[in-house]
mmCIF file of the N, C-alpha and C atoms, coordinates in Angstrom:
data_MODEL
# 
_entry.id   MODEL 
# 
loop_
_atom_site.group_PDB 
_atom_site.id 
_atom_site.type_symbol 
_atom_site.label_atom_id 
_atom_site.label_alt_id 
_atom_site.label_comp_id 
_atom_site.label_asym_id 
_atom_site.label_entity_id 
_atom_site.label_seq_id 
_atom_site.pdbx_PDB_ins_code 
_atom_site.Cartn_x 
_atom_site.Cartn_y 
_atom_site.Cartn_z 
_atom_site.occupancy 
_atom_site.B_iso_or_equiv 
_atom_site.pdbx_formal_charge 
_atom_site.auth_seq_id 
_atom_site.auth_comp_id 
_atom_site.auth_asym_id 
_atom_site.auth_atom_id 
_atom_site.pdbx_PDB_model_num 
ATOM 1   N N  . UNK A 1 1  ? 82.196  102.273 63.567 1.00 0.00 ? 1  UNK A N  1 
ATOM 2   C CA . UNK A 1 1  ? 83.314  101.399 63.801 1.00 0.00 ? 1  UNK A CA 1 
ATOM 3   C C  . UNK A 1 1  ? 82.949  100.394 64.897 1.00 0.00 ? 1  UNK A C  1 
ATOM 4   N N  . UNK A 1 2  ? 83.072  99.201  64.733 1.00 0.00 ? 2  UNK A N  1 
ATOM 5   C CA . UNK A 1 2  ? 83.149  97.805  65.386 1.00 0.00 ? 2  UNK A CA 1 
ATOM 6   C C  . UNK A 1 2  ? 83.920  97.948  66.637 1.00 0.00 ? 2  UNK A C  1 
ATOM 7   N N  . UNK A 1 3  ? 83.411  98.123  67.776 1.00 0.00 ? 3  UNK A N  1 
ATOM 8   C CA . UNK A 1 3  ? 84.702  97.651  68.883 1.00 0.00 ? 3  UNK A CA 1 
ATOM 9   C C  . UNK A 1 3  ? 84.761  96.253  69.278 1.00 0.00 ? 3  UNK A C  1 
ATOM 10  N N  . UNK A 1 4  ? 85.963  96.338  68.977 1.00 0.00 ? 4  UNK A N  1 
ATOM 11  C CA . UNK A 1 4  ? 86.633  94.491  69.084 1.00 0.00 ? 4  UNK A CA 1 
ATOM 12  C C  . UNK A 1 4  ? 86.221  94.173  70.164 1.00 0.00 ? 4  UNK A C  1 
ATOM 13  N N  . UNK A 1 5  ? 86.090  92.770  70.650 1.00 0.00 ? 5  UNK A N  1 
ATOM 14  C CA . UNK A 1 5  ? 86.601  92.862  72.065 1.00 0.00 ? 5  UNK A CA 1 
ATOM 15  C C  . UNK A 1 5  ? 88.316  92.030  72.392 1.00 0.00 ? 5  UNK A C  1 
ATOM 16  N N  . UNK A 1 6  ? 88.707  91.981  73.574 1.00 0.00 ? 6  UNK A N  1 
ATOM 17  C CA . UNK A 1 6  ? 89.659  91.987  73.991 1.00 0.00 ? 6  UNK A CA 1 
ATOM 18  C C  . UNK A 1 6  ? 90.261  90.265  73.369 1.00 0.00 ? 6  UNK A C  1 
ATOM 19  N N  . UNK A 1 7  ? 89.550  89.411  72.845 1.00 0.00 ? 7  UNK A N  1 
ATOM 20  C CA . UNK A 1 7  ? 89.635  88.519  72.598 1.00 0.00 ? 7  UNK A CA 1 
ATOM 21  C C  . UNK A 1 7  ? 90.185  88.421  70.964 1.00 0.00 ? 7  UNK A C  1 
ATOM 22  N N  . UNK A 1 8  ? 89.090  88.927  70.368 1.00 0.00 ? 8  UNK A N  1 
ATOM 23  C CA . UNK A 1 8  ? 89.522  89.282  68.875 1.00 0.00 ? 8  UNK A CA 1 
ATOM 24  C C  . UNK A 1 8  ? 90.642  90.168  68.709 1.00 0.00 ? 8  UNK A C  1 
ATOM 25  N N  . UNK A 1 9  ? 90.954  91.108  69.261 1.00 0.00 ? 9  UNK A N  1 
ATOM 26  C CA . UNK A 1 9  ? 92.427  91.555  69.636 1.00 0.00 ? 9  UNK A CA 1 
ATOM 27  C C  . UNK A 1 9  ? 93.854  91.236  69.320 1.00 0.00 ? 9  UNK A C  1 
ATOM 28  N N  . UNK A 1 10 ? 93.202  89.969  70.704 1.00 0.00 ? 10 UNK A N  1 
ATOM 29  C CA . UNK A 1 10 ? 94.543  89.152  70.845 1.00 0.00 ? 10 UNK A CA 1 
ATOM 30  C C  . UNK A 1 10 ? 94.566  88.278  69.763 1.00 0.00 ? 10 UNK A C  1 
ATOM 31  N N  . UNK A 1 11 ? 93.500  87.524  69.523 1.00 0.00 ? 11 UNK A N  1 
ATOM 32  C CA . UNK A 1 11 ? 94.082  86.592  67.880 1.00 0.00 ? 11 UNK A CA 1 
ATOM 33  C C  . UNK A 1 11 ? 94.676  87.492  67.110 1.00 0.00 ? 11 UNK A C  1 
ATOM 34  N N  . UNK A 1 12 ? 93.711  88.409  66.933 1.00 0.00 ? 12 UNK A N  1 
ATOM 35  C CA . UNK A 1 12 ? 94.760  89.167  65.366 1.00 0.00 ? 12 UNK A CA 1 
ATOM 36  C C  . UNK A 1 12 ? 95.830  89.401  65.970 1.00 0.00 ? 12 UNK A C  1 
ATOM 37  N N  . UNK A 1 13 ? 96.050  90.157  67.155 1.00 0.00 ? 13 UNK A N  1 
ATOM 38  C CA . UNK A 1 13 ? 97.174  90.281  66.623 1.00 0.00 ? 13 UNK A CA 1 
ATOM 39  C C  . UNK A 1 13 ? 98.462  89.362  67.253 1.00 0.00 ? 13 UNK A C  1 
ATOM 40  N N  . UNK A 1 14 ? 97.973  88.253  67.713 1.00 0.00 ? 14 UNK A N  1 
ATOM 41  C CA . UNK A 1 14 ? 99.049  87.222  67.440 1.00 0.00 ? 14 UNK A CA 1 
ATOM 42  C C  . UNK A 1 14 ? 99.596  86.120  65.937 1.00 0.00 ? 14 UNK A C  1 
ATOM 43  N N  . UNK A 1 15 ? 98.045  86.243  65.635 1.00 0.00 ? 15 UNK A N  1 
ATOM 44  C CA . UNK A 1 15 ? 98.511  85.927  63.933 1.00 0.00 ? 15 UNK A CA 1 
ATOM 45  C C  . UNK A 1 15 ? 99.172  87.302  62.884 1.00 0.00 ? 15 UNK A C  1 
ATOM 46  N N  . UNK A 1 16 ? 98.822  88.359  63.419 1.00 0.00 ? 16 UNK A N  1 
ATOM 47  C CA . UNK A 1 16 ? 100.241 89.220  62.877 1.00 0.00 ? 16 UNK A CA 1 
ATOM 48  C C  . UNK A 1 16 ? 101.443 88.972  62.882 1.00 0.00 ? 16 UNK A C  1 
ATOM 49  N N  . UNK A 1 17 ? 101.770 88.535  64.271 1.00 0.00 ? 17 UNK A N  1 
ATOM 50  C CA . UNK A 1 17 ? 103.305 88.587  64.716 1.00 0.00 ? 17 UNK A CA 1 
ATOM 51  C C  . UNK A 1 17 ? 103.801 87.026  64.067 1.00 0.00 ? 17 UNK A C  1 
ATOM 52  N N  . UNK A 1 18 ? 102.937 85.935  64.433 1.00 0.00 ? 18 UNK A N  1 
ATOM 53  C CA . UNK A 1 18 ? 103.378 84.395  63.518 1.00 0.00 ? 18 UNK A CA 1 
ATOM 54  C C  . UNK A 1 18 ? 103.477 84.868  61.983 1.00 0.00 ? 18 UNK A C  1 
ATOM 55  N N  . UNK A 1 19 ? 102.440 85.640  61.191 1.00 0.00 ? 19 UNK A N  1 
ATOM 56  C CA . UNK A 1 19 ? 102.724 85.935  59.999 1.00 0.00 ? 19 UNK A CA 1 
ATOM 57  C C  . UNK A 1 19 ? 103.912 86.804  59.902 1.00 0.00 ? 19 UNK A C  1 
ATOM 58  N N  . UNK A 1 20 ? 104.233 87.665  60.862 1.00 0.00 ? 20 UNK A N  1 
ATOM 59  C CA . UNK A 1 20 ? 105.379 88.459  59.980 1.00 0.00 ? 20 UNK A CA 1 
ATOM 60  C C  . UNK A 1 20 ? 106.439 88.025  60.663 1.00 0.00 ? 20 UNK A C  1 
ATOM 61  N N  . UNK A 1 21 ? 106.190 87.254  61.788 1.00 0.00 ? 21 UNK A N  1 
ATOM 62  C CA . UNK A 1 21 ? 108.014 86.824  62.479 1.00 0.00 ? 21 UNK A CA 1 
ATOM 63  C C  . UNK A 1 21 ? 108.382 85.138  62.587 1.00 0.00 ? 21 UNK A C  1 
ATOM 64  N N  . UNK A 1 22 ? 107.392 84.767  62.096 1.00 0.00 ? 22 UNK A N  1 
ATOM 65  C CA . UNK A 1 22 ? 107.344 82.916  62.035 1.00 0.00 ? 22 UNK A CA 1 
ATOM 66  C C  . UNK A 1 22 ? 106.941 82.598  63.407 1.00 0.00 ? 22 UNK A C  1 
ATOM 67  N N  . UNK A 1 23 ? 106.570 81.418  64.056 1.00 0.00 ? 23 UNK A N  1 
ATOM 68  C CA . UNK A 1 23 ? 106.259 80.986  65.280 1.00 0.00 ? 23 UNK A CA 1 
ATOM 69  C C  . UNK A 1 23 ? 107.002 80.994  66.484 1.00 0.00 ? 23 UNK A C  1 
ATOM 70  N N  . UNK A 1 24 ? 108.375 80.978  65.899 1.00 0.00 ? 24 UNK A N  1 
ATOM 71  C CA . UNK A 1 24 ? 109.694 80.800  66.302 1.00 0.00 ? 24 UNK A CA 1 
ATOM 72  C C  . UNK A 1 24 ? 109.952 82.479  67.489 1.00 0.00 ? 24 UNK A C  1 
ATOM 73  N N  . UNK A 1 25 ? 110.090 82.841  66.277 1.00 0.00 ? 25 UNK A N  1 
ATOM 74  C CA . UNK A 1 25 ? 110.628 84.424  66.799 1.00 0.00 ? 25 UNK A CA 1 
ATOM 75  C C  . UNK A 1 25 ? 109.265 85.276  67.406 1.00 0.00 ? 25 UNK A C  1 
ATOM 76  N N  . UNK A 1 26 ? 107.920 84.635  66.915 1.00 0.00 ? 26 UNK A N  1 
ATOM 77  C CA . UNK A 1 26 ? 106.879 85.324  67.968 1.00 0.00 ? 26 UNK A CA 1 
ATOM 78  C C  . UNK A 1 26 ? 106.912 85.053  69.523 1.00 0.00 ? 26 UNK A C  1 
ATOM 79  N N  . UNK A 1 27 ? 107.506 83.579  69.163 1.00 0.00 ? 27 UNK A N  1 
ATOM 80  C CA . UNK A 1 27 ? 107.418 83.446  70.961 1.00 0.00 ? 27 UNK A CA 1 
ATOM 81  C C  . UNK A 1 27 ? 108.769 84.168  71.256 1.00 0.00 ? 27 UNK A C  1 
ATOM 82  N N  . UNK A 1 28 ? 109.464 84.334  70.778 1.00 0.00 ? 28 UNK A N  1 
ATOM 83  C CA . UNK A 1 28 ? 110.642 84.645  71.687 1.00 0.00 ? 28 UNK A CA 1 
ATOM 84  C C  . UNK A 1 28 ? 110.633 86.431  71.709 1.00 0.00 ? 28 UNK A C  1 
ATOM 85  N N  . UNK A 1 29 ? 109.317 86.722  70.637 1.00 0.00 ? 29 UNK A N  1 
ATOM 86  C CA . UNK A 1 29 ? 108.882 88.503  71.090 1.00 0.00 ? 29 UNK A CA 1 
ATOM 87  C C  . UNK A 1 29 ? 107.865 88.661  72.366 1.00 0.00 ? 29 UNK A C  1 
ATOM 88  N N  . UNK A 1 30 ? 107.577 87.382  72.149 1.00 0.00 ? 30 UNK A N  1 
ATOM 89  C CA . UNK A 1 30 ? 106.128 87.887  73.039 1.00 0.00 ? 30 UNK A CA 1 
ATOM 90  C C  . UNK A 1 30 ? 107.387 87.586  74.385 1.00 0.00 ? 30 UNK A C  1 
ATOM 91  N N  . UNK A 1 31 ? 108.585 87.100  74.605 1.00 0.00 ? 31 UNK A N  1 
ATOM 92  C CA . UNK A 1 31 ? 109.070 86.733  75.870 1.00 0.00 ? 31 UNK A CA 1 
ATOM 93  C C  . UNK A 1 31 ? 109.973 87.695  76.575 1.00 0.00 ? 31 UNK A C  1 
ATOM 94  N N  . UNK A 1 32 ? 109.827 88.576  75.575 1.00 0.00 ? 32 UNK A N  1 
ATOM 95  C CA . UNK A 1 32 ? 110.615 89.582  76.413 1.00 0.00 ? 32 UNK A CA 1 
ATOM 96  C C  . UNK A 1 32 ? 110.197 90.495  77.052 1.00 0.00 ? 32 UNK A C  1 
ATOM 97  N N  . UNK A 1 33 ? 108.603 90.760  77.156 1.00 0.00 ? 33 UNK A N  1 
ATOM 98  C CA . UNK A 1 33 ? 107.920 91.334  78.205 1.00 0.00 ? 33 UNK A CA 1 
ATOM 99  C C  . UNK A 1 33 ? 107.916 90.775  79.761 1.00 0.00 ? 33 UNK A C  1 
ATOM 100 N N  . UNK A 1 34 ? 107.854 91.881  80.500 1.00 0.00 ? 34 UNK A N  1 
ATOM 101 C CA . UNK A 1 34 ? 107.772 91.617  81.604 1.00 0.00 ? 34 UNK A CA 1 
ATOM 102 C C  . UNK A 1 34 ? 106.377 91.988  81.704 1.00 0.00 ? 34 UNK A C  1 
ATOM 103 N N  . UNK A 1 35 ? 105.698 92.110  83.512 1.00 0.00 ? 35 UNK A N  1 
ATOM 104 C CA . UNK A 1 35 ? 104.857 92.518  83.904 1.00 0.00 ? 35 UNK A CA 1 
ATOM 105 C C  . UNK A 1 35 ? 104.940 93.791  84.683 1.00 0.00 ? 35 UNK A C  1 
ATOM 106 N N  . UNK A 1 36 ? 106.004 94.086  84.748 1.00 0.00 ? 36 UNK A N  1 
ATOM 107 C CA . UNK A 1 36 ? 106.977 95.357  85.570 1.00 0.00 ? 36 UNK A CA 1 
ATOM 108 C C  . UNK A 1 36 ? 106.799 95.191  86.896 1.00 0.00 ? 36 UNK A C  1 
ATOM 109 N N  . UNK A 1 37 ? 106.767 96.106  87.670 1.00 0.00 ? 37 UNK A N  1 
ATOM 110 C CA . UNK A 1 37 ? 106.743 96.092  88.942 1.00 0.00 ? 37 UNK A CA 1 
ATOM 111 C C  . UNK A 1 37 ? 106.577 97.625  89.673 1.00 0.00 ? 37 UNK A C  1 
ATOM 112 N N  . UNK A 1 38 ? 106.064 97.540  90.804 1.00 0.00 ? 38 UNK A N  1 
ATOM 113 C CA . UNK A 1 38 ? 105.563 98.508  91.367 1.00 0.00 ? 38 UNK A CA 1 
ATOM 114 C C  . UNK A 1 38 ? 104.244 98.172  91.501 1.00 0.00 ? 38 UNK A C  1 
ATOM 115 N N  . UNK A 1 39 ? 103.070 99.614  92.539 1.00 0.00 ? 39 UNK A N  1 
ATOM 116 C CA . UNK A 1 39 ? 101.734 99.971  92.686 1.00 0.00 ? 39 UNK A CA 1 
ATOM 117 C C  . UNK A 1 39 ? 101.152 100.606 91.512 1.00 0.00 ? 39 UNK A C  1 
ATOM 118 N N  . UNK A 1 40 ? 100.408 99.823  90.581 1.00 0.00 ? 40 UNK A N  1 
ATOM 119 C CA . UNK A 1 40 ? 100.442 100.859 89.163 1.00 0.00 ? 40 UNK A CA 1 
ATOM 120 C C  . UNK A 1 40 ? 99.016  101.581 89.948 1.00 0.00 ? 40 UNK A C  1 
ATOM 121 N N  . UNK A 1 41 ? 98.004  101.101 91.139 1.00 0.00 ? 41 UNK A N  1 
ATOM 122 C CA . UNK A 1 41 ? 96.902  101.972 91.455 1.00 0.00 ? 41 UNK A CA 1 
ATOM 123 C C  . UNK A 1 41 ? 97.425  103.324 92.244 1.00 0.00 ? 41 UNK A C  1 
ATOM 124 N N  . UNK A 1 42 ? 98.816  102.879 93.306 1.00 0.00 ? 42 UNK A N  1 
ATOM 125 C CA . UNK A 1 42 ? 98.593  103.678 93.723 1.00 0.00 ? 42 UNK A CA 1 
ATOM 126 C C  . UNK A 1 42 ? 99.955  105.047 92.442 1.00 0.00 ? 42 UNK A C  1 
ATOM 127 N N  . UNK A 1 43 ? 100.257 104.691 91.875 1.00 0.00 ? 43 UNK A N  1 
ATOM 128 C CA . UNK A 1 43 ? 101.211 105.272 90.510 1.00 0.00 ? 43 UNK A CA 1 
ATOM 129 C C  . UNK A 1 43 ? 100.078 106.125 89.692 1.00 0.00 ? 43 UNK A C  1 
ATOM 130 N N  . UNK A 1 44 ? 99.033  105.696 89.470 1.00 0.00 ? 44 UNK A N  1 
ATOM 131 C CA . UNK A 1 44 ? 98.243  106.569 88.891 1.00 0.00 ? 44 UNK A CA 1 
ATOM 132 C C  . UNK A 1 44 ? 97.647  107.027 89.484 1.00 0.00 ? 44 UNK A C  1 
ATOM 133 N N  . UNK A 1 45 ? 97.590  107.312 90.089 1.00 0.00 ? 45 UNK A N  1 
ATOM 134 C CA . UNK A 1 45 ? 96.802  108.831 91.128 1.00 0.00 ? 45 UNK A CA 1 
ATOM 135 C C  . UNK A 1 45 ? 97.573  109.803 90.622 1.00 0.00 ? 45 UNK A C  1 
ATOM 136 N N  . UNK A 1 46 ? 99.264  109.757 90.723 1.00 0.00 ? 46 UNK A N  1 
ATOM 137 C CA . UNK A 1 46 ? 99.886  110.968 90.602 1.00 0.00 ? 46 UNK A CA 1 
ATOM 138 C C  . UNK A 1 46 ? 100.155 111.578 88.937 1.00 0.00 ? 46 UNK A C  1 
ATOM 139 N N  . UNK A 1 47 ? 99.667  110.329 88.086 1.00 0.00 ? 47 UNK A N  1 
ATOM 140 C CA . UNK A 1 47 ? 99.222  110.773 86.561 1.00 0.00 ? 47 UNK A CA 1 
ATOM 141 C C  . UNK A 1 47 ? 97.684  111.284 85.915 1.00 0.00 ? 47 UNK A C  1 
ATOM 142 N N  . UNK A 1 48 ? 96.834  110.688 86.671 1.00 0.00 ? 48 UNK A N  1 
ATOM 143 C CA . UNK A 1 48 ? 95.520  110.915 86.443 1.00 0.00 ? 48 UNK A CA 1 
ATOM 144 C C  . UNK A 1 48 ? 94.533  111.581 86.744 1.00 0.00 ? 48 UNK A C  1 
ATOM 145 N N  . UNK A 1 49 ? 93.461  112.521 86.055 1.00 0.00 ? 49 UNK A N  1 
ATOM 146 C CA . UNK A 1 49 ? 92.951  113.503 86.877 1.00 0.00 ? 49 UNK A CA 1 
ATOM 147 C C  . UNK A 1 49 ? 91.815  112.722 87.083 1.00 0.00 ? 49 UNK A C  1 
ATOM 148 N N  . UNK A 1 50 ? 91.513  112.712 88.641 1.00 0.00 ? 50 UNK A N  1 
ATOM 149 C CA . UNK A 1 50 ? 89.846  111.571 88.712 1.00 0.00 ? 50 UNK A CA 1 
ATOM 150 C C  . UNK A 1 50 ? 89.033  112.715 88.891 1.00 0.00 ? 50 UNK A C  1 
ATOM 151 N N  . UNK A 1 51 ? 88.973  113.472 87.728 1.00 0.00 ? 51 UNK A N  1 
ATOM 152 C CA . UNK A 1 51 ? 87.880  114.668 88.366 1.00 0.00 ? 51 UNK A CA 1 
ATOM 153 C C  . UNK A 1 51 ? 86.863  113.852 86.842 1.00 0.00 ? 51 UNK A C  1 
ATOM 154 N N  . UNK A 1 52 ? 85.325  113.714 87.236 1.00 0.00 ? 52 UNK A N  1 
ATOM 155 C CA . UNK A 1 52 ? 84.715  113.110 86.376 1.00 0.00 ? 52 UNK A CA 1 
ATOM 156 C C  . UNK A 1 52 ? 84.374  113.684 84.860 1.00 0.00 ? 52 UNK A C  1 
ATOM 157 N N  . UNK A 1 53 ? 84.128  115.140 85.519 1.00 0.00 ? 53 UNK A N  1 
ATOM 158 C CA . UNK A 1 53 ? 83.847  116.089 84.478 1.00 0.00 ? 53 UNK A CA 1 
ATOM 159 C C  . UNK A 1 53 ? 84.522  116.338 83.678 1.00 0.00 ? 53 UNK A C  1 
ATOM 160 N N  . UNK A 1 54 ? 85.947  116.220 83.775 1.00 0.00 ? 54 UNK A N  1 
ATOM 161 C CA . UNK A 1 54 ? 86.642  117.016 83.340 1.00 0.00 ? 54 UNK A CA 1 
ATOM 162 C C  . UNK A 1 54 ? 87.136  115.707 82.045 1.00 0.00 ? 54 UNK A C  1 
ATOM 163 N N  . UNK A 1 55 ? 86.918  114.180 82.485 1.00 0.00 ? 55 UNK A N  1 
ATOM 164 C CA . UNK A 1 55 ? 87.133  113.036 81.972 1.00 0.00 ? 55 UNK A CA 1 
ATOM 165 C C  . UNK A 1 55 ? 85.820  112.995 80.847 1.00 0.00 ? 55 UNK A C  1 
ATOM 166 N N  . UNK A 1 56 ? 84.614  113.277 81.323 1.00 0.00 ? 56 UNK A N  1 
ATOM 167 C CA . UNK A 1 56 ? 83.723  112.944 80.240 1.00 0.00 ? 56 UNK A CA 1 
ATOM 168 C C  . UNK A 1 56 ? 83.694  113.981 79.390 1.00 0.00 ? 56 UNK A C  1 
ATOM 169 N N  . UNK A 1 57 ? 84.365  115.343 79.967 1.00 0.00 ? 57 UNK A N  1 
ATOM 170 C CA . UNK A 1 57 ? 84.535  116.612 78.601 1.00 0.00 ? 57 UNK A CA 1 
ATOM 171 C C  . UNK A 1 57 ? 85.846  116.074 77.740 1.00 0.00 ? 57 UNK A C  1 
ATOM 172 N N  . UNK A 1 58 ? 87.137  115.483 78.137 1.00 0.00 ? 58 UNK A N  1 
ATOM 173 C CA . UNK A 1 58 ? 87.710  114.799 76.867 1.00 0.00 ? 58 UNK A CA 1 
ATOM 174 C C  . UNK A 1 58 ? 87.470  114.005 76.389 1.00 0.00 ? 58 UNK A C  1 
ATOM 175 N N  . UNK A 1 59 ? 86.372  112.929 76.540 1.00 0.00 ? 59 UNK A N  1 
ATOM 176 C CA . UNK A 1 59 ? 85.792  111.906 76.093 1.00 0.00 ? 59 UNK A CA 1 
ATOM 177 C C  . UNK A 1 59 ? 84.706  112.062 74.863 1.00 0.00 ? 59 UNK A C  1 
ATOM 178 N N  . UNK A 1 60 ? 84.140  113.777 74.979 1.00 0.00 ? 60 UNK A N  1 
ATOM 179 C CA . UNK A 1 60 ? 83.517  114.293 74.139 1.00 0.00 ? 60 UNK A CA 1 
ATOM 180 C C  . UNK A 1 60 ? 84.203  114.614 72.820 1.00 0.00 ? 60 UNK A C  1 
ATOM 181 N N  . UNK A 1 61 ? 85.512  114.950 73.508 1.00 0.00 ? 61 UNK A N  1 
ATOM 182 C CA . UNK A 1 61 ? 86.304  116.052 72.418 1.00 0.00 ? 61 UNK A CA 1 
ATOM 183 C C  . UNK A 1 61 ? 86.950  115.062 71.545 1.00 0.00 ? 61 UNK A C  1 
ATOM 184 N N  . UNK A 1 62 ? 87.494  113.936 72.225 1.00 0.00 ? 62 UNK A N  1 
ATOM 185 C CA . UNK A 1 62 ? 87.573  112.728 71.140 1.00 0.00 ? 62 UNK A CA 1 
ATOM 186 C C  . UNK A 1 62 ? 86.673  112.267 70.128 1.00 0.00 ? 62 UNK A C  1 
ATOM 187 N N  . UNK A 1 63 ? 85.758  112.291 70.858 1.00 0.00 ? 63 UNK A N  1 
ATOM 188 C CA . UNK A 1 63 ? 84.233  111.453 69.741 1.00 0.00 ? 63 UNK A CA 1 
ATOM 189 C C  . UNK A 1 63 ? 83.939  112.868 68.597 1.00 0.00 ? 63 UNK A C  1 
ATOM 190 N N  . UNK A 1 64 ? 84.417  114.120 69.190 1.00 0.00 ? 64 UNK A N  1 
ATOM 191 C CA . UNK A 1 64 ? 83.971  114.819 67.924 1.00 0.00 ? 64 UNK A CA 1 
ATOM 192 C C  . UNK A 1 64 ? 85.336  115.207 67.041 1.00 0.00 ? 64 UNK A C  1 
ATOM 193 N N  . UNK A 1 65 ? 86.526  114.446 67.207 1.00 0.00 ? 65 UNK A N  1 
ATOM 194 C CA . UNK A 1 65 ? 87.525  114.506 66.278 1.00 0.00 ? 65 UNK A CA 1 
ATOM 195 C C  . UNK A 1 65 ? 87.821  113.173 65.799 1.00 0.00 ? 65 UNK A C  1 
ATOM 196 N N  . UNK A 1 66 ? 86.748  112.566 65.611 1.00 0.00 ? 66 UNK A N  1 
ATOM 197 C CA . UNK A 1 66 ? 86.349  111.132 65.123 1.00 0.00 ? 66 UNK A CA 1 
ATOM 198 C C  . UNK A 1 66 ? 85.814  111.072 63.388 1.00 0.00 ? 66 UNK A C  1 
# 
């Protein structure tokens, strides 16, 4: 499998949203995002385990349920 990059991404999938919502109503989807607010670095500390090992053993377990 091809990994996109972050560029090819975003075209597709902004020509998704013009194809299935017209130009009109894409902009006015894409406008209802915010950027939120808050420390999202210091917010993920208290979600994330930075233990390395323990990150590259689920990183394994993904690639072998691939």
């Amino acid at each position: 499998m091809k990994v996109k990059t972050l560029h090819e991404i975003h075209d597709e999938g902004m020509n998704a949203l013009r194809k299935t919502l017209g130009p009109v109503d894409m902009i006015r989807f894409i406008q209802m995002f915010d950027h939120g607010h808050g420390d999202y670095t210091k917010d993920r500390k208290q979600w994330l385990n930075n233990d390395l090992d323990e990150v590259c053993e689920e990183i394994q377990q993904m690639q072998k349920q691939e």
